[in-house]
C-alpha positions in Angstrom: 25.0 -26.1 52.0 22.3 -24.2 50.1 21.7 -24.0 46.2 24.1 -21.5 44.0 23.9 -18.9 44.5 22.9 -19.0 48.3 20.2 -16.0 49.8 23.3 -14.2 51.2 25.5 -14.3 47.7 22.2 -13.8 45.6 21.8 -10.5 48.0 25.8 -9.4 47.0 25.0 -10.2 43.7 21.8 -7.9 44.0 24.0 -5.1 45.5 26.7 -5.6 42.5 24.2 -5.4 39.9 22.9 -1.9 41.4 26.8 -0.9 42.3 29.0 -2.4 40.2 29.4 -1.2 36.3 27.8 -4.1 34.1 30.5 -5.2 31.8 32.4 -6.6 34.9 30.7 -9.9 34.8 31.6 -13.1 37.2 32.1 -16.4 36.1 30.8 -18.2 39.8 27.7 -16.8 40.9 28.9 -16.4 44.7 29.9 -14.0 47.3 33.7 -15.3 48.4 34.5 -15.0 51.7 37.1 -17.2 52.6 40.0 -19.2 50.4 43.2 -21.3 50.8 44.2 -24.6 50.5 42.6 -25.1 46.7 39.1 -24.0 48.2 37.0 -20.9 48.2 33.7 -20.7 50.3 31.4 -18.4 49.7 28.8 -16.3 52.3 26.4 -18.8 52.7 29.1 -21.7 54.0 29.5 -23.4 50.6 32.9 -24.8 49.9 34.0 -24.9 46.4 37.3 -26.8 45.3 39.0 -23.6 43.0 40.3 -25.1 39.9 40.8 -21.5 38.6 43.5 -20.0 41.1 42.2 -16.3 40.0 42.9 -17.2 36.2 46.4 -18.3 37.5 46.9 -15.6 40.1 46.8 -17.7 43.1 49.2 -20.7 42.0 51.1 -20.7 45.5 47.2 -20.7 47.8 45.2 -18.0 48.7 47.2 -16.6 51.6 50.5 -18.4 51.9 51.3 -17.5 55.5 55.1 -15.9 53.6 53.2 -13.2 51.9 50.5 -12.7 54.5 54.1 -11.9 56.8 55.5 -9.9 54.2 52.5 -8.1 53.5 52.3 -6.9 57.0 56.1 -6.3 57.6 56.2 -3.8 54.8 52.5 -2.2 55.2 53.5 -1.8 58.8 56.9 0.7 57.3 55.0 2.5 54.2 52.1 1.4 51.8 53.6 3.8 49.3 55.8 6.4 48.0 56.0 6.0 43.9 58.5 4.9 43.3 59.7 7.5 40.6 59.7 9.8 43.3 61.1 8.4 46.5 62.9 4.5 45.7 62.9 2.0 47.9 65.1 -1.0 48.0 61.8 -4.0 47.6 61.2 -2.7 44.3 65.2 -3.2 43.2 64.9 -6.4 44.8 62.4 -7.9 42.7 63.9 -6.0 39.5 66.7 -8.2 40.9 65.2 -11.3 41.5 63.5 -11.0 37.7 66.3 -10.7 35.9 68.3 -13.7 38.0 64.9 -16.5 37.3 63.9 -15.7 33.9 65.6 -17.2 31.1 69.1 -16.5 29.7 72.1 -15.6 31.7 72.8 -12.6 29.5 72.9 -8.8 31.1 69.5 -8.4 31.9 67.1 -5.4 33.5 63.7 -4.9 34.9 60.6 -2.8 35.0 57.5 -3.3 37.1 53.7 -2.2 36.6 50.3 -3.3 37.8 48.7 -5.6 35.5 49.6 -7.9 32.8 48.4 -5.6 29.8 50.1 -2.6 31.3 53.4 -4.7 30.7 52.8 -5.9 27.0 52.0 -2.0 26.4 55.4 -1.0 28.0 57.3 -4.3 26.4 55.7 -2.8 22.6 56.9 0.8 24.0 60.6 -0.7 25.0 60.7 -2.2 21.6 59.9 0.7 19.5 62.3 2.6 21.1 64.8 0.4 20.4 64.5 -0.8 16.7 63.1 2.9 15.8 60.4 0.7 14.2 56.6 0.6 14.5 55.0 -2.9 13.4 54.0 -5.5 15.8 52.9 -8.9 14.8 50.6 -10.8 17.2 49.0 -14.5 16.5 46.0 -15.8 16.0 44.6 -17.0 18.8 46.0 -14.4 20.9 45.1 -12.8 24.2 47.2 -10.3 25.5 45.0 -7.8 27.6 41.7 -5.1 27.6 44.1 -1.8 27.2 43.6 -0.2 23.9 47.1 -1.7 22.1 47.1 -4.6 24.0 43.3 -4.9 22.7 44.8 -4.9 19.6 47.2 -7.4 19.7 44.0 -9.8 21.1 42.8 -12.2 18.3 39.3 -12.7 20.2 36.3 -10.2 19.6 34.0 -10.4 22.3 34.4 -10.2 24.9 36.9 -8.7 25.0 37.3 -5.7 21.9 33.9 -5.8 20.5 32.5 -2.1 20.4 36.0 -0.9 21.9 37.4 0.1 18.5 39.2 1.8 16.7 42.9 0.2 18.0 46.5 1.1 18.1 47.7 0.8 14.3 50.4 -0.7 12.8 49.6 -4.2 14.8 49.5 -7.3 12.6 48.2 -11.0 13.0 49.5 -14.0 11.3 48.7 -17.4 11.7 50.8 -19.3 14.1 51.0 -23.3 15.5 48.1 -25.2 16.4 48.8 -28.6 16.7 45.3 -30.4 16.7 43.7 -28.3 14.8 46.5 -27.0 12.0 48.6 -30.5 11.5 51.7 -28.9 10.7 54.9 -29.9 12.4 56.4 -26.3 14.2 58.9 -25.6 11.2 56.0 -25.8 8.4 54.3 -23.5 11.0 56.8 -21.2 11.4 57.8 -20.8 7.3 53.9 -20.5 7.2 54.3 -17.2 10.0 57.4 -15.8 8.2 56.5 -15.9 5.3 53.3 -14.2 5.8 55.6 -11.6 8.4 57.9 -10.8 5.4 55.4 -10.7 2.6 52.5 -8.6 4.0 54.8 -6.7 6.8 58.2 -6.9 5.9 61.0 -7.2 8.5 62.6 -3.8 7.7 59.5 -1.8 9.6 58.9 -4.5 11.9 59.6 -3.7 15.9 58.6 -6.8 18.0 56.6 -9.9 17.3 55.1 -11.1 20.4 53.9 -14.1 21.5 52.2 -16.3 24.5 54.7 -19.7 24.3 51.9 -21.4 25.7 48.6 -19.7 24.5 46.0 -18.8 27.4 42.6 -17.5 26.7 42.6 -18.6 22.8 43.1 -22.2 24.3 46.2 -23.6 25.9 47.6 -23.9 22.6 51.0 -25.5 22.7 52.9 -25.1 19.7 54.6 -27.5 18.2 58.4 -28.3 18.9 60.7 -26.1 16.5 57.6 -23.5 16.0 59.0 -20.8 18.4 63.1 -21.2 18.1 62.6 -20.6 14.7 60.5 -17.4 15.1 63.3 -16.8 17.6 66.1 -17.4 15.3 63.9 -14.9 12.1 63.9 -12.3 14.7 67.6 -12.4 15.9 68.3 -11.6 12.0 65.9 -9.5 11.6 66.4 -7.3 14.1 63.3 -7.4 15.6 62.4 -8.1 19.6 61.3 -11.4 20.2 58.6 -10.5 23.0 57.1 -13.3 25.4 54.3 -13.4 27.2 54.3 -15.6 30.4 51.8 -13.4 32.3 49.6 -16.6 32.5 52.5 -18.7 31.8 54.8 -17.9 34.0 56.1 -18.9 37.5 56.1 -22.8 38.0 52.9 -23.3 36.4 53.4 -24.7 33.7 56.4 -27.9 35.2 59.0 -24.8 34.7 59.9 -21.3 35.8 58.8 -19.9 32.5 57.2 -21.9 30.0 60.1 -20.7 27.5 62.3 -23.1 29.1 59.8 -26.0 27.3 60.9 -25.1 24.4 64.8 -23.6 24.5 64.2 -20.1 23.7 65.5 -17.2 25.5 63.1 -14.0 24.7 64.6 -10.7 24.2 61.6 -9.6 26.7 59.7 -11.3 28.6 56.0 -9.8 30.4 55.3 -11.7 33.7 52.2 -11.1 36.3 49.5 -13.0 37.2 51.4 -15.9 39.7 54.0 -13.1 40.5 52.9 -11.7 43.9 50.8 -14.2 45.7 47.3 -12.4 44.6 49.3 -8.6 45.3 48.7 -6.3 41.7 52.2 -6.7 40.4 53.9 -7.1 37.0 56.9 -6.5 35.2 59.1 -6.3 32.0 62.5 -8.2 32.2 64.7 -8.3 29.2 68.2 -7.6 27.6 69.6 -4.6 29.4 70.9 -3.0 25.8 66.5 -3.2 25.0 65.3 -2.1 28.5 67.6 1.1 28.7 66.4 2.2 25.1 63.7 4.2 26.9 64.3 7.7 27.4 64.0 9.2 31.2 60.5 9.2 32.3 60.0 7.3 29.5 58.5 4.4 32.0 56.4 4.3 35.2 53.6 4.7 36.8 52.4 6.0 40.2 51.4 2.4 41.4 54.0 0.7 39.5 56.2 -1.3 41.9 54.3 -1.0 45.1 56.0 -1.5 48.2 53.5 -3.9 49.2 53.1 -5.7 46.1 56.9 -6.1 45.9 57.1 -7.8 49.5 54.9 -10.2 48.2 56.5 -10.9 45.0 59.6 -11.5 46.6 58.4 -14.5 49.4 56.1 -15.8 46.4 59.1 -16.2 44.5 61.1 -17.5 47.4 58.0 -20.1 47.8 58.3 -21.2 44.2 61.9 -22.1 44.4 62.4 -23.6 48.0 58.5 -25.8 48.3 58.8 -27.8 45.0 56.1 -26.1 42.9 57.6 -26.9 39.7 57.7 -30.5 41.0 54.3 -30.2 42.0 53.0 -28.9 38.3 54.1 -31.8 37.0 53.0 -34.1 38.9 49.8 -32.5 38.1 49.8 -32.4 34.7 50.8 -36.5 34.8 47.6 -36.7 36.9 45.3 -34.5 34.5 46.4 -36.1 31.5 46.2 -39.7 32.7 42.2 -39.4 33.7 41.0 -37.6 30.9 43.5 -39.5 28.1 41.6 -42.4 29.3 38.1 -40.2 29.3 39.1 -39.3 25.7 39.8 -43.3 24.8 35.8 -43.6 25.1 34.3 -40.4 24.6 34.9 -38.9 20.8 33.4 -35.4 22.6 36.9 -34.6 23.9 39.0 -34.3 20.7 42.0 -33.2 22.4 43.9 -33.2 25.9 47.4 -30.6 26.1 48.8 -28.3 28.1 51.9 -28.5 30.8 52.2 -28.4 34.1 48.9 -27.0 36.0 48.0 -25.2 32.6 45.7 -27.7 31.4 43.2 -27.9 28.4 40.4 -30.4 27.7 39.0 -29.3 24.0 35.0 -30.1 23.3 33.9 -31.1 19.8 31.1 -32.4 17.8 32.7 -36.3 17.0 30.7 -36.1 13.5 33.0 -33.1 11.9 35.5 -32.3 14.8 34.0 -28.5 14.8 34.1 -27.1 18.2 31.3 -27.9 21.0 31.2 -24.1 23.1 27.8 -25.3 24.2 28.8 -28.5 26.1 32.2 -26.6 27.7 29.5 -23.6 28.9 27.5 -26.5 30.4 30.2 -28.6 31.8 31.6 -25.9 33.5 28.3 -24.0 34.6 27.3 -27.6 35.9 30.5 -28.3 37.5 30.1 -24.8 39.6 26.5 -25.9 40.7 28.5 -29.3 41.8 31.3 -27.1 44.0 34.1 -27.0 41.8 35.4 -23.9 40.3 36.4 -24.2 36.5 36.7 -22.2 33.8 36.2 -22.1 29.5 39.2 -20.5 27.0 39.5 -20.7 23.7 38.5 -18.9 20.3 35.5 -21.0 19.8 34.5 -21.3 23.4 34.6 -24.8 23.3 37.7 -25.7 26.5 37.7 -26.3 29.9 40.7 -24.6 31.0 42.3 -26.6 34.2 44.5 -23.9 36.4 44.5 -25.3 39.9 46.8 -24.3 42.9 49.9 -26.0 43.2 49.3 -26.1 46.4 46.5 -28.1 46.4 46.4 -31.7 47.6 46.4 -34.5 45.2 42.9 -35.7 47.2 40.8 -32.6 46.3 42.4 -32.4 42.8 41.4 -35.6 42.1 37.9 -34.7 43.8 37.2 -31.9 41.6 38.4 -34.0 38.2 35.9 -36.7 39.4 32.9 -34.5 38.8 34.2 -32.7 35.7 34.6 -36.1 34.7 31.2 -37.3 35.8 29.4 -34.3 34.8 30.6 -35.1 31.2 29.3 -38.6 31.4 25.8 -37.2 32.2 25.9 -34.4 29.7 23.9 -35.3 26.7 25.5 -36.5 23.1 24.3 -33.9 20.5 23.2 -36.2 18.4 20.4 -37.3 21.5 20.1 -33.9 22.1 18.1 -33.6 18.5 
């Protein structure tokens, strides 16, 4: 309807800049006022088709009409109590729930927070109290939040730690399995993690090593096959917590419940958020009862943690993902994904690799002449595709993907929509070598 940003987002925008605290930046340059159905329009009547979801937040729509109910239901009894102080049955419920969908049918138990990085910090807390150890091993490539330790474990400087410092001690990084850009097959990965873990760390002061199974921010990395069973297997005689990270991962969006199912492992913890609650602030750490009861009374918690409200939504989002074929629908949308821009990738060298599962996909951006990564043709792909109506967003270390997170609600006809102009605005974007 009008140019992007329209006169009534550029005035929000105007108000934020004099409002709103300057390192919380926005990707779309808009003023939302209305979203469902894989499409978000902003104040000025400009409809965008929303290949983001809210960074994998809203994988079941904006406002599935089961939450919306559930929301109201339980706002209508009590918005709050803490739970710590006075329980309440949604909060076991979910606890409940958690420990029946995530993988392994071992003795199982549950903890719930606000955000994704407040449950990596409590799943690095529940493991230290366990082993009595204090090293944690992250991977390159990692993201795993903006809180100090969970800054810490994140492999990527800015945005996200640069000028935050100093961070937690005793967390380490070691390479881990990067397909396109490594070549190793996952068990000449994994001796290549381990041995690094066992030289420079050792195993005897070693707590948790933690891990995304499908990488998010440093790219959509999927490992290779046998790369995480056999960190899996090191940690089970080691003694160390396997943790995993399915806070973008997690919840159908990937062509599974958890994306740990792709590849046969059962994590000793496991962080969720994100797709939990239907857009609600929820998250949680579920893992092997003997691990989650290590922490002392009190040990856990938070005022928020749990929130009635948040936990009526997390409970119809999850009855959503199990009775409307969302895990059915990922995959049909990664076949769909893959299948256009495999056949972009046939005639254009720029794309030097197409992975992900599910409706967590990656298109990777390079320079054909020496494969290094191309951040400035991702930043004008997307910032292009955005003026063109569709919302999509960059990952990666270098900058250089187009991250593809739509609903898996939305129709096959707008999906293919929005993949037509990422597609076309690729074929209009200039080669580098024309660009000199």
């Amino acid at each position: 309807m009008t140019s992007i940003p329209g006169p009534n987002s550029q005035a929000a925008l105007d108000r934020k800049a004099l409002a709103v605290a300057a390192g919380v930046s926005a990707t779309v340059p808009i003023a939302a006022v209305a979203a469902g159905g894989g499409v978000v329009v902003d104040a000025d009547g400009n409809s965008f088709i929303d290949l983001g979801s809210g960074i994998a937040v809203t994988s079941i729509g904006n406002a599935h009409p089961k939450v919306v109910d559930a929301i109201a239901t339980q706002a209508a009894q009590f918005t709050h109590t803490c739970f710590m102080i006075s329980p309440y049955s949604a909060y076991i419920e979910v606890a409940e729930a958690l420990n029946r969908v995530t993988p392994g049918d071992h003795a199982k138990k549950s903890a719930l927070f606000n955000s994704g990085a407040e449950a990596v910090e409590n799943a690095v807390k529940i493991a230290r109290a366990y082993t009595k150890k204090n090293a944690v091993v992250a991977f390159e490539h990692a993201y795993h939040g903006r809180t100090n330790l969970t800054m810490a474990l994140t492999a990527k400087a800015m945005p996200y730690k640069s000028g935050f410092g100093p961070f937690a001690p005793d967390i380490y990084r070691v390479a881990g399995s990067y397909p396109y850009r490594d070549g190793l097959s996952g068990e000449e990965a994994a001796r290549r993690a381990i041995t690094q873990i066992e030289k420079t760390i050792g195993a005897a002061d070693l707590a948790a090593v933690i891990i995304e199974p499908i990488q998010g921010e440093g790219g959509f990395v999927v490992p290779a096959d046998g790369f995480l069973g056999a960190i899996v297997s090191w940690c089970r005689d080691n003694d160390v917590v396997f943790i995993a990270d399915e806070v973008q991962s997690g919840f159908a969006r990937t062509g599974a419940m958890f994306a740990s199912e792709h590849f046969g492992i059962i994590p000793d913890l496991i962080t969720t958020a994100k797709g939990i609650a239907g857009g609600m602030p929820l998250a949680a750490v579920t893992g092997r009862a003997e691990i989650m009861d290590a922490a002392h009374a009190g040990g856990l918690g938070g005022t928020y943690g749990g929130n009635p409200v948040a936990c009526a939504a997390a409970l119809a989002a999850i009855d959503v993902y199990e009775t409307e074929g969302l895990i059915e629908r990922a995959r049909e949308i990664e076949e769909l994904v893959t299948t256009r821009f495999k056949a972009v990738q046939a005639e254009d060298p720029r794309i030097g690799d197409v992975r992900g599962r599910g409706a967590m996909m990656a298109v990777e951006f390079v320079d054909p002449a020496t494969n290094m990564p191309d951040a400035a043709l991702a930043s004008l792909i997307a910032k292009a595709c955005i003026s063109s109506g569709v919302i999509v967003l960059t990952c990666g270390t270098f900058g250089n993907i187009i991250r593809l997170l739509p609903p898996l609600s939305i129709s096959p006809a707008l999906l293919v929509e929005g993949l037509d102009v990422i597609i076309e605005t690729l074929a209009r974007a200039p080669h580098a070598a024309a660009a000199k």
